[in-house]
C-alpha positions in Angstrom: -4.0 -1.3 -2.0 -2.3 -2.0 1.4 -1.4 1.3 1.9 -4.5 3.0 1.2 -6.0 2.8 4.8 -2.5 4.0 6.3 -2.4 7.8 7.2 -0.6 10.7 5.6 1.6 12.6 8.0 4.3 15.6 7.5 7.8 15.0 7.1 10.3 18.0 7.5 13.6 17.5 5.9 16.7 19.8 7.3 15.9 22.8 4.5 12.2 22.6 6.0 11.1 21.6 3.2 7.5 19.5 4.2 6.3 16.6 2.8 2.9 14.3 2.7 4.5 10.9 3.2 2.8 7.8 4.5 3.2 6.6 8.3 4.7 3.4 8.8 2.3 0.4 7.8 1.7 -2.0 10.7 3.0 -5.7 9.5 0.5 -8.4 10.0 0.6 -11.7 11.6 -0.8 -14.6 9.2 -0.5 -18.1 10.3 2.2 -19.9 8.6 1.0 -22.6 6.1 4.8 -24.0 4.9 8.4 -23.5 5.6 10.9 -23.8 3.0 14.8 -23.8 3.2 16.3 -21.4 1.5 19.5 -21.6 -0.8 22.1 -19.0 -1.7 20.3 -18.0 -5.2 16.6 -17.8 -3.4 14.6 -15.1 -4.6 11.1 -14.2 -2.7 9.2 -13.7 -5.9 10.3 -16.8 -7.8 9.5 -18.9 -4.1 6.2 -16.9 -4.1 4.9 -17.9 -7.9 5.9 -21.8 -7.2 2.7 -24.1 -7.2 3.1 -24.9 -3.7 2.9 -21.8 -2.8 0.9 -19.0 -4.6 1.4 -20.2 -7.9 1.3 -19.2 -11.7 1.8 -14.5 -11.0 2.2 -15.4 -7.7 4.8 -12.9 -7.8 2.1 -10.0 -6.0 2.0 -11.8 -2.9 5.9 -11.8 -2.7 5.1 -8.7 -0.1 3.2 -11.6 2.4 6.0 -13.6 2.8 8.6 -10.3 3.7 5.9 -9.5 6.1 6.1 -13.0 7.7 9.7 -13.1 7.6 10.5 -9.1 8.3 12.5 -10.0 11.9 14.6 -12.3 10.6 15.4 -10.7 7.3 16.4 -7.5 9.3 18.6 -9.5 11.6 20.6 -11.0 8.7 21.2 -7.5 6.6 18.3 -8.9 4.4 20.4 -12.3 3.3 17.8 -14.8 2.5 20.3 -17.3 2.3 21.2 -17.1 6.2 17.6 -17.9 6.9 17.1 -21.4 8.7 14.2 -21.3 7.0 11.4 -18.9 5.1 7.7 -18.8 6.4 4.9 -19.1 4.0 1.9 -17.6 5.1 -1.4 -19.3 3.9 
C-alpha cells in the first residue's frame, strides 16, 4: 500500500531494454516513541511483534522502524548489532 501513490518511471538497462519501475519512495519522519538496545541476534521483525512495541503480527510494521533507522543501518553495512541503539516509531 505504501507504494501505491509513488510514480512509475522508465528504466533503460544497457541492451535498451525499458522498464516500468517505481521511483524511489520518500522515507518518512515519525516521532520516536522507544529506543531499544540491540544485541548481536536482533532481528527487526521479532523487535517489531514484541508487546511493547507493535505487538502480537506486529511483524507488518517491521518496514517503520527501517524507515526510522535507514541512516544508521546504511552506515553500519546494515549490522543491527553495531546500532547504539534502534528507534521505535509510535
Amino acid at each position: 500500500m505504501r507504494y501505491l501513490d509513488i510514480d512509475t518511471i522508465s528504466f533503460t538497462d544497457k541492451d535498451g531494454n525499458t522498464f516500468p519501475v517505481k521511483d524511489i519512495r520518500p522515507i518518512p519522519v515519525e516521532a520516536t516513541s522507544l529506543s531499544i538496545p540491540p544485541n548481536s541476534a536482533t532481528m527487526l521483525d521479532e523487535v517489531a511483534s514484541r508487546s511493547q512495541v507493535y505487538g502480537d503480527l506486529g511483524e507488518d510494521q517491521t518496514y517503520r522502524i527501517f524507515d526510522a533507522n535507514t541512516t544508521l543501518l546504511l552506515e553500519n553495512n546494515f549490522n543491527v548489532s553495531k546500532l547504539a541503539e534502534i528507534k521505535i516509531p509510535l
